[in-house]
PAMI-368677 format. One record per residue (C-alpha): residue number from 1; x, y, z. Coordinates in Angstrom, 1 decimal. Layout:
N
@num=NUM, X=X, Y=Y, Z=Z
...
//
This chain:
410
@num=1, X=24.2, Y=4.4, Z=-24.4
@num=2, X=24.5, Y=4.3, Z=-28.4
@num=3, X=21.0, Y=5.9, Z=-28.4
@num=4, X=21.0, Y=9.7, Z=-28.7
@num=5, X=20.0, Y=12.2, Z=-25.8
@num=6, X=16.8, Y=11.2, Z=-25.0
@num=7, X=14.3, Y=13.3, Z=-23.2
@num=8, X=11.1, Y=11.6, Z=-20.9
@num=9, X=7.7, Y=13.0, Z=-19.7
@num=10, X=5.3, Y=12.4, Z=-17.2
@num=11, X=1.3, Y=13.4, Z=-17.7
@num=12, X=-0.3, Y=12.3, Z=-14.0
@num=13, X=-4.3, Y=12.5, Z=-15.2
@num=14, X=-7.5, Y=11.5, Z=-13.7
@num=15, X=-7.6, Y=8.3, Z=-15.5
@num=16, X=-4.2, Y=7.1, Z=-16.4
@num=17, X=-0.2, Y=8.0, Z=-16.0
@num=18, X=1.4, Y=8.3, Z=-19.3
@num=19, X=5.3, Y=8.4, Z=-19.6
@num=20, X=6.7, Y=9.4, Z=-23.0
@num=21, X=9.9, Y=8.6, Z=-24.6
@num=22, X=11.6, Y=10.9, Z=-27.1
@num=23, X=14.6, Y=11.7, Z=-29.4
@num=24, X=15.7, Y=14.6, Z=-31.8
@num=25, X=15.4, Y=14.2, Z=-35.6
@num=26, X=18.2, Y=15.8, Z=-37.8
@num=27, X=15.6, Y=17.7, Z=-39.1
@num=28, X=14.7, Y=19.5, Z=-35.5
@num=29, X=11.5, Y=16.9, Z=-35.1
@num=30, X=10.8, Y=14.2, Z=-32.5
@num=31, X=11.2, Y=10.5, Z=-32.8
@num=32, X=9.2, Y=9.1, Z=-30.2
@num=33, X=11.2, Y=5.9, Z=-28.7
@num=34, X=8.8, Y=4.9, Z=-25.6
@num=35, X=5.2, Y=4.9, Z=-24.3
@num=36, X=3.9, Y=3.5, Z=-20.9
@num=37, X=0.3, Y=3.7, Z=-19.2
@num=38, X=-0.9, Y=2.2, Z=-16.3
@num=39, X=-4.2, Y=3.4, Z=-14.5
@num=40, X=-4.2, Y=6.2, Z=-12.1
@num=41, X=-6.2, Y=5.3, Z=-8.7
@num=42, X=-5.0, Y=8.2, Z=-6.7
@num=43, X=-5.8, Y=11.2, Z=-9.0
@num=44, X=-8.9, Y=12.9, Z=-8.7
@num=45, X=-9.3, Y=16.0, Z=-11.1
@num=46, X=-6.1, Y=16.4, Z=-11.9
@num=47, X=-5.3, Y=16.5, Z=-8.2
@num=48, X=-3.3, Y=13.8, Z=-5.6
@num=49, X=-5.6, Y=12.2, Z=-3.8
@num=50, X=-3.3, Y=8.8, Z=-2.6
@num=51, X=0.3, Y=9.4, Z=-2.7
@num=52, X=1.1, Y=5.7, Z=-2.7
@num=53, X=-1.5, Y=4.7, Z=-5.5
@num=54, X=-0.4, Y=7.4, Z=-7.6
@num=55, X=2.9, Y=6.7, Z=-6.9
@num=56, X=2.8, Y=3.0, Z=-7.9
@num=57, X=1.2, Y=4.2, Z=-11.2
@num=58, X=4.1, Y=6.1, Z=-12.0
@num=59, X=6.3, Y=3.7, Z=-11.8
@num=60, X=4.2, Y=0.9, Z=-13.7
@num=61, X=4.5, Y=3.0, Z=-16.0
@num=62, X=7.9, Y=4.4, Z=-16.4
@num=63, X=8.8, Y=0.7, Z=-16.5
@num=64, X=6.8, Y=0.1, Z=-19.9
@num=65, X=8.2, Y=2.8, Z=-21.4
@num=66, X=11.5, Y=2.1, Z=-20.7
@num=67, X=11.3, Y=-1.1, Z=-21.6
@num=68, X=10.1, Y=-0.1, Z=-24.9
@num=69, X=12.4, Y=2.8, Z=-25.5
@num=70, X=15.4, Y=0.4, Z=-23.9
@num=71, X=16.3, Y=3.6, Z=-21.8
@num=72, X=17.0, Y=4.2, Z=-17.8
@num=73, X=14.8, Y=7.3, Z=-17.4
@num=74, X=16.4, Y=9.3, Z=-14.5
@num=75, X=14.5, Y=12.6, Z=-15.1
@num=76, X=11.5, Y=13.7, Z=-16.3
@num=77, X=8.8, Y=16.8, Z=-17.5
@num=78, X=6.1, Y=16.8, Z=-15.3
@num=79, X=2.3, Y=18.0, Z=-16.4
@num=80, X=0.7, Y=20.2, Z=-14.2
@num=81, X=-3.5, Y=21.0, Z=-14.1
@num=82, X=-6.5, Y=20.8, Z=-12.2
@num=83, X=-8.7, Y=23.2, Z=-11.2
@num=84, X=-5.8, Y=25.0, Z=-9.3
@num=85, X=-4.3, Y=26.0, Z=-11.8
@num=86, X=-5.1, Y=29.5, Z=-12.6
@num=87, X=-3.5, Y=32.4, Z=-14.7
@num=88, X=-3.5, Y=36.4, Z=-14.4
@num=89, X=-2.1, Y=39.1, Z=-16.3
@num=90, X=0.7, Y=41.4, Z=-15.9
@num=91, X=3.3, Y=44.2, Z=-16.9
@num=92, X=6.4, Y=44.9, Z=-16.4
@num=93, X=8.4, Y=48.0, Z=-17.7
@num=94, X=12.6, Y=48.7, Z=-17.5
@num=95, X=14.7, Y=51.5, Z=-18.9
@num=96, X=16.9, Y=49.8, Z=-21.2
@num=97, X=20.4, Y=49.6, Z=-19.8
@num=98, X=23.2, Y=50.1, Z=-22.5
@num=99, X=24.3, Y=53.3, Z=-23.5
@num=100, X=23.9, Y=52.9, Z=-27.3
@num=101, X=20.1, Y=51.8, Z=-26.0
@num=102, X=20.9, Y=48.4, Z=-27.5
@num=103, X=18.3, Y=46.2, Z=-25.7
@num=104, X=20.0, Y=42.7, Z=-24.5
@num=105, X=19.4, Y=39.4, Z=-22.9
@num=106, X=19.9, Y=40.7, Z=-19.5
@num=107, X=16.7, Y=44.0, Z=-20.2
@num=108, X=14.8, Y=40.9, Z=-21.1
@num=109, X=15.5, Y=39.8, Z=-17.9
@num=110, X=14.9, Y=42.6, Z=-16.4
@num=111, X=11.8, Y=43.1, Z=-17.7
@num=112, X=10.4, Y=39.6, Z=-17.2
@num=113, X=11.6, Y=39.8, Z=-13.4
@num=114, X=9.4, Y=43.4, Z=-13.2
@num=115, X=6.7, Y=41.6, Z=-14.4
@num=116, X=6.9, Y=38.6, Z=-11.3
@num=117, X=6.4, Y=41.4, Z=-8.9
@num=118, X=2.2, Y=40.4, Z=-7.9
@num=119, X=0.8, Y=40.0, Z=-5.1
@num=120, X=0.9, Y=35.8, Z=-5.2
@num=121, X=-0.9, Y=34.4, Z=-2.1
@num=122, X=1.5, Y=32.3, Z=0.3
@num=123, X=-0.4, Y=29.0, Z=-0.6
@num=124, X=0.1, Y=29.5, Z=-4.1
@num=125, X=3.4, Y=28.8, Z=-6.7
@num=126, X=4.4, Y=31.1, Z=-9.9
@num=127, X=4.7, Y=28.3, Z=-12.3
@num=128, X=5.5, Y=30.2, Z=-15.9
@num=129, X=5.6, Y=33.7, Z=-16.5
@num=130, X=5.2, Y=33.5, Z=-20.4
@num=131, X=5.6, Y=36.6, Z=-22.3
@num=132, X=2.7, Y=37.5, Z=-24.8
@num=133, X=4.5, Y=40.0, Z=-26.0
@num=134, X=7.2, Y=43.3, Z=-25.6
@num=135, X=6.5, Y=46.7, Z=-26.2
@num=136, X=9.6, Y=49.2, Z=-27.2
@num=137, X=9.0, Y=52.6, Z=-26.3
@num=138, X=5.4, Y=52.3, Z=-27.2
@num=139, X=5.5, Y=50.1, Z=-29.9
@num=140, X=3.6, Y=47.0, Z=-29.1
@num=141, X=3.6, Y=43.1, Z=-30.5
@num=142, X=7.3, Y=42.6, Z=-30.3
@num=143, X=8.6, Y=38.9, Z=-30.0
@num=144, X=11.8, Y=39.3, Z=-29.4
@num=145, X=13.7, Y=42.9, Z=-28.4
@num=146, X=16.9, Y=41.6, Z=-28.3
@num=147, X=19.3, Y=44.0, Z=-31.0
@num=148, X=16.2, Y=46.5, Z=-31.3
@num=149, X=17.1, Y=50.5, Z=-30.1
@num=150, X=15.1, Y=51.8, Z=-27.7
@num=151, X=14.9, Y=53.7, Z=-24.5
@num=152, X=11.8, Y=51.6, Z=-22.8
@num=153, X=11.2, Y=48.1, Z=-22.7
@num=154, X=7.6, Y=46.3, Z=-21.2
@num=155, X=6.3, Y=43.2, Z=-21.4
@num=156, X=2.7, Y=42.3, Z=-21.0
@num=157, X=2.6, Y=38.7, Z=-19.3
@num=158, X=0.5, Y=35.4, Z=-18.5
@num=159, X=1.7, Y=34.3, Z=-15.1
@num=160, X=0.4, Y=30.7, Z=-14.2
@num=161, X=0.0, Y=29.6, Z=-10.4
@num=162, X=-0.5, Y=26.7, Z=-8.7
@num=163, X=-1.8, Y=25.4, Z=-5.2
@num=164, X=1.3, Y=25.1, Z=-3.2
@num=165, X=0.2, Y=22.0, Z=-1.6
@num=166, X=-1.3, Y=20.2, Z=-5.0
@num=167, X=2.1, Y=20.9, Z=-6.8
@num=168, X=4.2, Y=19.5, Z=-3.4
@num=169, X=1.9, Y=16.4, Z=-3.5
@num=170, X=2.0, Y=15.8, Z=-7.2
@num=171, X=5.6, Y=16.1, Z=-6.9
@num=172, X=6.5, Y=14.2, Z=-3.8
@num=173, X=5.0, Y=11.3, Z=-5.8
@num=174, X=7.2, Y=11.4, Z=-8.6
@num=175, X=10.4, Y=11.8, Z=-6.6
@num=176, X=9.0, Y=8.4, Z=-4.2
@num=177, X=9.2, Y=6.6, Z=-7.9
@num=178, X=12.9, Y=7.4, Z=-8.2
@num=179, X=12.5, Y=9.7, Z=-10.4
@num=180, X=14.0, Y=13.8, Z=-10.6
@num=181, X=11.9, Y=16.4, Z=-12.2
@num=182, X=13.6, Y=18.8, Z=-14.7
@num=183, X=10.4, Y=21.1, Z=-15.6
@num=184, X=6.6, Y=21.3, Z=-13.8
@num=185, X=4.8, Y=22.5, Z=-16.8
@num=186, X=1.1, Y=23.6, Z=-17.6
@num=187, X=-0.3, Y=20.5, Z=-18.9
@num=188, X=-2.6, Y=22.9, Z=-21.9
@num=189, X=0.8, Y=24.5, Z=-22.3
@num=190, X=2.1, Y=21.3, Z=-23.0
@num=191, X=-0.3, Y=20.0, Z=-25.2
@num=192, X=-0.7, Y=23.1, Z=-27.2
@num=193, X=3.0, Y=22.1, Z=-28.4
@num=194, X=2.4, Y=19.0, Z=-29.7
@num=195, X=-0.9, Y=19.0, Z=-31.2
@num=196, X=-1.2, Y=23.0, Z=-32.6
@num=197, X=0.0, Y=24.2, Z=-35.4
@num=198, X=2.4, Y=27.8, Z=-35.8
@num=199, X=0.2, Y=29.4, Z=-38.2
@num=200, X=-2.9, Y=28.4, Z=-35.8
@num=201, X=-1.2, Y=30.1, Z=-33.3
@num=202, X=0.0, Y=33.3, Z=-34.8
@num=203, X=-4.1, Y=33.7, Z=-35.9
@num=204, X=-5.6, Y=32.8, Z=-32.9
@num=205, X=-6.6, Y=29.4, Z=-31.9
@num=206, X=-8.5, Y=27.6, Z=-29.1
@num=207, X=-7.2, Y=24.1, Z=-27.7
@num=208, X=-9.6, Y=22.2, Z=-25.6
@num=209, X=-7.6, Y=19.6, Z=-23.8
@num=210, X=-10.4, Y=17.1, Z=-22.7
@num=211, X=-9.3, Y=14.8, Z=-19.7
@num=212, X=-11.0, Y=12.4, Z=-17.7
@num=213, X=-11.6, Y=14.5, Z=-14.5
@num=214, X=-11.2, Y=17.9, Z=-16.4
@num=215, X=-11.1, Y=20.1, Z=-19.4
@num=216, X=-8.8, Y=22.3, Z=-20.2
@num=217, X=-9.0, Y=25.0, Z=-22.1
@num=218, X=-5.8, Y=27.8, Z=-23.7
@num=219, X=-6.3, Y=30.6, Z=-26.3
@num=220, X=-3.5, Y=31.5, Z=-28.2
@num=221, X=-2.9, Y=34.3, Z=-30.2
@num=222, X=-0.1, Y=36.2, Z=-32.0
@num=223, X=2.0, Y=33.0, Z=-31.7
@num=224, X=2.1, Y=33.4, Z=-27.8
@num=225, X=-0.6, Y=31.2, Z=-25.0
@num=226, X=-3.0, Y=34.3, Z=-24.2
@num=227, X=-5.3, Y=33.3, Z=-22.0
@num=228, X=-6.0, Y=29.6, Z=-20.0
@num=229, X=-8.9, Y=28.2, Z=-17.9
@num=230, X=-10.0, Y=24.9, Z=-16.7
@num=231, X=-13.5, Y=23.5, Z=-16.6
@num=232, X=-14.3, Y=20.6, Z=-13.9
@num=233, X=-15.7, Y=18.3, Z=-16.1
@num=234, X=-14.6, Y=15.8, Z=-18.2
@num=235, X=-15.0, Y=12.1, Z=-20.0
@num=236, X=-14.9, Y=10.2, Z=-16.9
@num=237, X=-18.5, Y=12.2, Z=-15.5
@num=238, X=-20.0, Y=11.3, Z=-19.4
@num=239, X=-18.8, Y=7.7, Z=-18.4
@num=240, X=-20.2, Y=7.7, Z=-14.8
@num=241, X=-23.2, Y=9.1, Z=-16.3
@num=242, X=-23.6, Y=5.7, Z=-18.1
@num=243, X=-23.0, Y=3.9, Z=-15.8
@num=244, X=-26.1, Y=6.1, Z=-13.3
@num=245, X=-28.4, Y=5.4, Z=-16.5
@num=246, X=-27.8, Y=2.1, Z=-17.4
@num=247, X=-27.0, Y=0.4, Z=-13.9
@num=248, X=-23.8, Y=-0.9, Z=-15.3
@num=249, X=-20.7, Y=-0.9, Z=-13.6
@num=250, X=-18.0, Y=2.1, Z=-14.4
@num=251, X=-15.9, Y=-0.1, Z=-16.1
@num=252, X=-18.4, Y=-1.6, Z=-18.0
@num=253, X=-19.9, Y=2.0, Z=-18.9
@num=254, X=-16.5, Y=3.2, Z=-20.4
@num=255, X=-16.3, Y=0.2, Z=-22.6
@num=256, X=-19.7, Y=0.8, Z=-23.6
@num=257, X=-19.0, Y=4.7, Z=-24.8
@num=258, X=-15.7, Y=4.0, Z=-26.3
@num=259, X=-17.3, Y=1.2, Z=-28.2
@num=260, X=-20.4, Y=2.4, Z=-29.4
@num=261, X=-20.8, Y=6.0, Z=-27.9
@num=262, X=-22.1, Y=9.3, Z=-29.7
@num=263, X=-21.5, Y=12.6, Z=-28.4
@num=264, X=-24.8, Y=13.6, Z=-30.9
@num=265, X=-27.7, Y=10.6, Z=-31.7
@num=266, X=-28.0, Y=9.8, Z=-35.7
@num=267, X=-30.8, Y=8.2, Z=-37.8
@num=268, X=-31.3, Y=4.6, Z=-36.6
@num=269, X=-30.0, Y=4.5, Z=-32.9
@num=270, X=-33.5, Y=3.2, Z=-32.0
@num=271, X=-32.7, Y=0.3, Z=-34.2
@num=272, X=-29.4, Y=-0.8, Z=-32.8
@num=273, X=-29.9, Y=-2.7, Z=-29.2
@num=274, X=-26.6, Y=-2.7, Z=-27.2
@num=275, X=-25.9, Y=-5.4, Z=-24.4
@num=276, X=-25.7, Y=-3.6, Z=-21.0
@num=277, X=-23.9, Y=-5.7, Z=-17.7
@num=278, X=-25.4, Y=-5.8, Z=-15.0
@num=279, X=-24.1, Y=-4.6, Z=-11.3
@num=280, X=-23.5, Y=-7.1, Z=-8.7
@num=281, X=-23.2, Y=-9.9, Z=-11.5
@num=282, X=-26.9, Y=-9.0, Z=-12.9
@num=283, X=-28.6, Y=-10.5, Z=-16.0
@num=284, X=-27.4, Y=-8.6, Z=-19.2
@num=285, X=-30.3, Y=-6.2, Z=-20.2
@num=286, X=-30.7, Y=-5.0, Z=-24.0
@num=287, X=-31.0, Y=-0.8, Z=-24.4
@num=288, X=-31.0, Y=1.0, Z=-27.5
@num=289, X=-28.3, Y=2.9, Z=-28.6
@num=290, X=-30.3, Y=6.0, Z=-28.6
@num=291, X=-30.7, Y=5.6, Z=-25.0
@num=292, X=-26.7, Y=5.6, Z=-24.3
@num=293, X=-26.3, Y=8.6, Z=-26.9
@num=294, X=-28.7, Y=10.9, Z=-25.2
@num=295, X=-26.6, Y=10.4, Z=-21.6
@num=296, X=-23.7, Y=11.0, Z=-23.8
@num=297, X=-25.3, Y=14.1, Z=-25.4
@num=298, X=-26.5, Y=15.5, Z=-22.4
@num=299, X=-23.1, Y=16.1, Z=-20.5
@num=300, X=-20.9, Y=16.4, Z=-23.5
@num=301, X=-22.9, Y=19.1, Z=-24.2
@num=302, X=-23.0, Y=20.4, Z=-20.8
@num=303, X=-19.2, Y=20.6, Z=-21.2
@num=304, X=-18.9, Y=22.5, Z=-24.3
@num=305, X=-21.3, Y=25.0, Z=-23.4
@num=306, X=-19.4, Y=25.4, Z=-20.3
@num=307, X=-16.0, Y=25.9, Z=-22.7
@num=308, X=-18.0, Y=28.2, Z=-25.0
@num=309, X=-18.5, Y=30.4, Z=-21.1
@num=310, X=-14.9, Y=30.4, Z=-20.4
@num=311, X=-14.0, Y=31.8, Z=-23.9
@num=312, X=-16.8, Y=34.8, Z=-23.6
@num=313, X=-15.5, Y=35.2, Z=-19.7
@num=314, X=-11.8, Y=35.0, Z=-21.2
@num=315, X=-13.0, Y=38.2, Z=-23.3
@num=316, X=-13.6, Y=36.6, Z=-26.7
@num=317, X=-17.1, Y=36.5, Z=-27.1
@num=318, X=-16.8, Y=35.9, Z=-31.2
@num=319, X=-14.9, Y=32.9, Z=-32.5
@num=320, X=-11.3, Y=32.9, Z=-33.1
@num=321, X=-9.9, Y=33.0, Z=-36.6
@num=322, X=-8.3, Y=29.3, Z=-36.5
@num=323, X=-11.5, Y=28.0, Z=-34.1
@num=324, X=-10.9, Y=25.4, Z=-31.8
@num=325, X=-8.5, Y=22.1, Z=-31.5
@num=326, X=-9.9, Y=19.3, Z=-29.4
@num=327, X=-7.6, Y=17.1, Z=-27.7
@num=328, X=-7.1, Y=14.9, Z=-24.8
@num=329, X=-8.5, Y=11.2, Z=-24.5
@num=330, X=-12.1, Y=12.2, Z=-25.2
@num=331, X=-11.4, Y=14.3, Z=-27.8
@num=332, X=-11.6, Y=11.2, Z=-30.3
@num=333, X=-15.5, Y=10.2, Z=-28.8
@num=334, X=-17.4, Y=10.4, Z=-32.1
@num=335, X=-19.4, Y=13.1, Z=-32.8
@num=336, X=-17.3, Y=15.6, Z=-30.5
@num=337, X=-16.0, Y=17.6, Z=-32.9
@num=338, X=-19.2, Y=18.5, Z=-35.0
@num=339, X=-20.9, Y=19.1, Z=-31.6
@num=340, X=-18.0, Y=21.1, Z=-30.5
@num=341, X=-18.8, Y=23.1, Z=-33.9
@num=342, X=-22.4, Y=23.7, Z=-32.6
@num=343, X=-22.3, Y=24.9, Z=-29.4
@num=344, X=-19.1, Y=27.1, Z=-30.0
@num=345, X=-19.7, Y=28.3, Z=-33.2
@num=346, X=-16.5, Y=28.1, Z=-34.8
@num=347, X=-14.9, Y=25.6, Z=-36.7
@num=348, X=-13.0, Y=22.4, Z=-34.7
@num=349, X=-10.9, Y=19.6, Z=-35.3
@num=350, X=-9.6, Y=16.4, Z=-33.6
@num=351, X=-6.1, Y=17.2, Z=-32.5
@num=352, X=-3.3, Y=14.8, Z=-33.3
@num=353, X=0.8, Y=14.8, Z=-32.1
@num=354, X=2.4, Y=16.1, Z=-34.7
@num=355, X=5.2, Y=13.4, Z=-34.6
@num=356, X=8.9, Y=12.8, Z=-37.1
@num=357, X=8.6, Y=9.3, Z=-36.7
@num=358, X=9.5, Y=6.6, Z=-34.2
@num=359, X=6.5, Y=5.0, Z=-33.1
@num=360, X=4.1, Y=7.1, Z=-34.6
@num=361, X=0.8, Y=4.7, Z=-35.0
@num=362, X=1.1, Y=4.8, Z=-30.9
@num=363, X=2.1, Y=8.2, Z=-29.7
@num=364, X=-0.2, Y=9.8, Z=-32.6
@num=365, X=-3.0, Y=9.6, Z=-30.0
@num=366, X=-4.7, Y=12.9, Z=-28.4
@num=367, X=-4.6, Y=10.6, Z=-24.9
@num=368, X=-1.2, Y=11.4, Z=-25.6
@num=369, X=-0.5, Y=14.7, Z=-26.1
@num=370, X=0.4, Y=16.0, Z=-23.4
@num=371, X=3.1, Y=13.8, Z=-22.8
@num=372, X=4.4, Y=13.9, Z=-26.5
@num=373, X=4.3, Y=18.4, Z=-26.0
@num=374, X=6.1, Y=17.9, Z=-22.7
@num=375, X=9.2, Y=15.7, Z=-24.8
@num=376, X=9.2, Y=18.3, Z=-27.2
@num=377, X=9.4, Y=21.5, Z=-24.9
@num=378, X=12.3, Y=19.2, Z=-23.2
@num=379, X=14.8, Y=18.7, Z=-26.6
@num=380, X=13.2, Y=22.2, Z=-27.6
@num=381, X=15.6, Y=23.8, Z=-24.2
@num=382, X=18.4, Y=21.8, Z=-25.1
@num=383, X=18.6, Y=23.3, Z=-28.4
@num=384, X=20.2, Y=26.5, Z=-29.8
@num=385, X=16.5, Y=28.0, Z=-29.5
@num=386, X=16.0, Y=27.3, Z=-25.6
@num=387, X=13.7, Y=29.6, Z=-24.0
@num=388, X=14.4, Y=32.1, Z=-21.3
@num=389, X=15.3, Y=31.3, Z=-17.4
@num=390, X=11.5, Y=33.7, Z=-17.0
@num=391, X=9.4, Y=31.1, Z=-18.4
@num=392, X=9.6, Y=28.9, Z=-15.1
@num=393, X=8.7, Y=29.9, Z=-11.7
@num=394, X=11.3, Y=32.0, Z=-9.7
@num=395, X=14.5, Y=31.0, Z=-8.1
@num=396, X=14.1, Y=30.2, Z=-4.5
@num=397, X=10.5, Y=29.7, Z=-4.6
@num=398, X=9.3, Y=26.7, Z=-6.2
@num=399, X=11.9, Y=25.1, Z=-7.9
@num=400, X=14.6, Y=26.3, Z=-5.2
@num=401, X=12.2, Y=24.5, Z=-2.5
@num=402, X=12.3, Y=21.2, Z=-4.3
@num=403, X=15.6, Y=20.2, Z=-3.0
@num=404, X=14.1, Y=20.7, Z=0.5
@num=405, X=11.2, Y=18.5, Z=-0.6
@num=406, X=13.3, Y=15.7, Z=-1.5
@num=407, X=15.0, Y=16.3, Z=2.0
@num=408, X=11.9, Y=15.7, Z=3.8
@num=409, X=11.6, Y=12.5, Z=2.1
@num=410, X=15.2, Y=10.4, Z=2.9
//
């Protein structure tokens, strides 16, 4: 293949599959080569609900991207979220091991390994243990130890489960499409990469990944993902809620919102009369456009009120320094942002992929960034500033159990 080594994602949402396409830039960026979409019937919140519908999606489309990209895509990053997806905090403390108390790879190790030791229930996966940061002999908000002198090294960590049975579902679908999985990673975590940027990060940011059947919501501070939390609401309920109120069909109701939908009314809606389907192959009916803002209002609302409770619950009951980063496809609904604004009280803004080049007026969509911050973990590993082995789950738990998986399936 004359192109270089390409990397390939896989977001499985409530609404849609997207696979993404991607290369290194000289310059350490991301060229994206390849987008594909195709509708996802057997998702519901983030969660497998028909194997072989989801599974079809999948492959629709893996085939559009690689027909774009001109690529056979053999492996892939897989999103993970949902409601099942929860985090918890831990520590982890080793004495360091050299005798010139030269702390190496193998104390962060160590340490990271001391830190996996939790009570996990049996139905539940360790997805990432992601340091937020190390602490030698006392001395706190360390990113990396290695070359420091010390006697003691800890670690305060975010440790991300899954359901055992969502993650084995979600990814017996993507091996049925052909496909291998390199990475399961947490969809906000993913997200966060591609749309936030460092100095956001290092000051304390929140992203607000806003899907179809959920929102997701990560705090990061000190450059690290502090804190994460999912909300079970998303655009598809403000779209179903349209379609309750204007007894339209759901199809019809999305159409509607993305076309001339509000998440707050403005001077005039009473003037503006919008067409409004019928079900069942009814007469079209006339509605102002006040009437379709105020169900939009009402739930988008709803669902930033309910963001602004996981950030006081989360323990930051003040805004955070860089505020918040909305992202996801309903991110872009207008009026989000500014309402965002109001019932968080902090400033927001629309979050974009932060993309080299490549097909950048496509993958520059928030829809998409998950997908595009899943590429760029990908070449990120590959390079000469890889990650740790800690920040996936365990060896011979999840991952290890995978091959069995695939077993089970031939």
């Amino acid at each position: 293949m004359a192109r270089r080594e390409y990397a390939a994602s896989l977001d499985v949402g409530t609404s849609k599959v997207a696979m993404v396409i991607g290369v290194p830039t000289h310059d350490g960026g991301v060229d994206i080569i390849g987008v594909g979409t195709s509708p996802a019937a057997g998702m519901r919140r983030g969660v497998v609900v028909d194997i072989d519908a989801t599974v079809q999606a999948i492959t629709g489309a893996c085939e559009k991207a690689e027909r774009m990209a001109g690529v056979k895509v053999k492996s892939v990053y897989v999103g993970a979220g949902g409601p099942h997806m929860t985090t918890t905090n831990n520590r982890g403390m080793v004495a360091v091991s050299r005798a010139d108390r030269e702390i190496t790879e193998d104390d962060v190790n160590r340490v990271m390994e001391a830190a996996r030791v939790l009570n996990v229930p049996t139905d539940r996966e360790i997805v990432h243990i992601l340091p937020r940061q190390f602490i030698v002999d006392g001395y706190d908000g360390v990113k990396d130890p290695v070359g420091m002198v010390g006697v003691r090294l800890e670690v305060e960590a975010l440790i991300v489960t899954g359901a055992a049975a969502s993650l084995q579902n979600l990814l017996r679908c993507v091996y049925r499409a052909g496909l291998q999985v390199d990475e399961l990673v947490l969809s906000s975590l993913a997200a966060g990469e591609a749309v936030l940027h460092p100095a956001e990060r290092e000051l304390g940011v929140m992203l607000v990944d806003m899907g179809a059947g959920t929102t997701q919501v990560a705090l990061y501070a000190q450059g690290s993902l502090w804190q994460a939390a999912v909300v079970p609401l998303g655009g598809g309920h403000i779209t179903n809620d349209i379609a309750v109120g204007l007894r339209t069909p759901v199809h019809q109701a999305e159409a509607i919102k993305v076309a001339n939908g509000r998440a707050q009314g403005s001077a005039g809606d009473d003037d503006v009369l919008l067409g409004v389907p019928g079900t069942a192959g009814g007469s079209q009916r006339q509605v102002s456009r006040r009437t379709l803002n105020t169900i939009i209002e009402a739930r988008a609302q709803e669902i930033m009120e309910l963001v602004a409770q996981q950030l006081r619950s989360l323990g930051y009951p003040q805004a955070l320094p860089a505020g918040a980063v909305l992202t996801g496809g309903s991110s872009v609904l207008t009026g989000m942002v500014e309402l965002a604004e109001a019932c968080l009280e902090m400033p927001a803004r629309t979050g974009f992929p932060v993309l080299s080049g490549g097909l950048d007026d496509i993958a520059r969509d928030p829809a998409l960034a998950t997908g595009v911050g899943l590429v760029m973990r990908a070449l990120q590993q590959r390079g000469p500033d890889a990650s740790g082995p800690w920040d996936r789950g365990r060896p011979g738990s999840l991952w290890a159990r995978l091959v069995g998986w695939v077993r089970d399936l031939t």
